[in-house]
PANUTI-891767 format. One record per residue: residue in one letter; x, y, z of N, C-alpha, C in turn; residue number from 1. Coordinates in steps of 0.02 Angstrom, whole numbers, padded with zeros to 5 digits. Layout:
% PANUTI-891767
res|n.c1|n.c2|n.c3|ca.c1|ca.c2|ca.c3|c.c1|c.c2|c.c3|n
a|X|Y|Z|X|Y|Z|X|Y|Z|NUM $
...
% end
This chain:
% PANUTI-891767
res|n.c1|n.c2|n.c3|ca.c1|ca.c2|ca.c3|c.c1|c.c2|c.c3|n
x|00244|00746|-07716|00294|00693|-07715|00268|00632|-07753|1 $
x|00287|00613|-07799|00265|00533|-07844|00317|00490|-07819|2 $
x|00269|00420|-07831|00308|00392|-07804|00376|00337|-07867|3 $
x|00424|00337|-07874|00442|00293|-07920|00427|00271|-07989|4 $
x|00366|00232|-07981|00341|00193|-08037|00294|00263|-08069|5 $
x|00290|00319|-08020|00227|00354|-08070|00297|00426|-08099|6 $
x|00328|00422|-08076|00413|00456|-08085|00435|00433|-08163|7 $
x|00428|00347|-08161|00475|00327|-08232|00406|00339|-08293|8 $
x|00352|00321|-08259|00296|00331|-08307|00313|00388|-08349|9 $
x|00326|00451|-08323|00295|00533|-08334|00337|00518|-08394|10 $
x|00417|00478|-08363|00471|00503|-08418|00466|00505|-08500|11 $
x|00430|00457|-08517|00421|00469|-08593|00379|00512|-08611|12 $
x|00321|00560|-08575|00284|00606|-08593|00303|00674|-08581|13 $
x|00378|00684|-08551|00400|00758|-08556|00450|00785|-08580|14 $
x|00454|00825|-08582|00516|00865|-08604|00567|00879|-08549|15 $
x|00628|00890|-08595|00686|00874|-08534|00682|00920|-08503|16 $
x|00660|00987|-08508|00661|01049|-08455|00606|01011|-08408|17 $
x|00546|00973|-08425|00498|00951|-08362|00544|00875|-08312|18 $
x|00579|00846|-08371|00630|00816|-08320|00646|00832|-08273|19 $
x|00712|00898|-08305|00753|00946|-08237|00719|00976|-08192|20 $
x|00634|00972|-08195|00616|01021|-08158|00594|00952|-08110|21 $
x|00563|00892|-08120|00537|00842|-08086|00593|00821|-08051|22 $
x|00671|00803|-08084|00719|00783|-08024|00732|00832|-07990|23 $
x|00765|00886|-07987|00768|00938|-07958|00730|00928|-07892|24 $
x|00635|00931|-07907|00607|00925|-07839|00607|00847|-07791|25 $
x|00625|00791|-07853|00625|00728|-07836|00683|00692|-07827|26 $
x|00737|00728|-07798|00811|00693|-07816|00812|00636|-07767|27 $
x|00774|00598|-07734|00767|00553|-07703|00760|00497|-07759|28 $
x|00723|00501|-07786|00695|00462|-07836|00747|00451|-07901|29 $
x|00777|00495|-07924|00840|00513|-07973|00883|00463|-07946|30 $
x|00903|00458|-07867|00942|00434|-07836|00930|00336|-07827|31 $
x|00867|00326|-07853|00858|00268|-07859|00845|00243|-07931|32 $
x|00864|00261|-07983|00838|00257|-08053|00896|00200|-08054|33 $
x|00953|00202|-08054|00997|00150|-08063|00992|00105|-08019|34 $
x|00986|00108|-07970|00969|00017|-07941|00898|-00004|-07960|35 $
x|00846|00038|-07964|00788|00027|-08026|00821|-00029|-08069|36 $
x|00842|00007|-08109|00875|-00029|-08179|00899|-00077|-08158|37 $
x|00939|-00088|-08106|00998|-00128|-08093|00953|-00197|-08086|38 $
x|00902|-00182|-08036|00873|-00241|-08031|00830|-00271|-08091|39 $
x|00794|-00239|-08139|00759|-00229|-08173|00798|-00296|-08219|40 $
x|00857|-00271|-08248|00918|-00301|-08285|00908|-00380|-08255|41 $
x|00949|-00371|-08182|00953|-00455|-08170|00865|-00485|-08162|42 $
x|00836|-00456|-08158|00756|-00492|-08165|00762|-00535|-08227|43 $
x|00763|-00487|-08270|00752|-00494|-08353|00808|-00574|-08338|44 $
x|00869|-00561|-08338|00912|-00600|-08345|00894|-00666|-08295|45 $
x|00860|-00677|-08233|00838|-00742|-08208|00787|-00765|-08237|46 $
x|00756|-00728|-08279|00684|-00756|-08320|00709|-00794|-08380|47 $
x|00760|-00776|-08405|00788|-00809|-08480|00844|-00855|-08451|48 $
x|00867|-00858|-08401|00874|-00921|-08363|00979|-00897|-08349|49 $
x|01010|-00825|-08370|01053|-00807|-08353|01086|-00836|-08275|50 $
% end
């Protein structure tokens, strides 16, 4: 089980079949990728003063 941050890491070092195979066992984590982002977004955006 990884946790999150070691989840988005992998993503640029695999191939999409190692994707489907990582969400597949991790759909917990899949299930948080967009509020990930979501927050990620308004971070970015209170730092530049949005």
């Amino acid at each position: 089980m990884l946790s999150l941050r070691e989840f988005l890491n992998e993503l640029p070092k695999v191939t999409i079949d190692e994707i489907e195979g990582l969400a597949a066992t991790n759909t917990h984590l899949v299930e948080q990728i967009p509020r990930y982002l979501s927050e990620m977004v308004s971070y970015e955006c209170r730092l530049i003063g949005f």
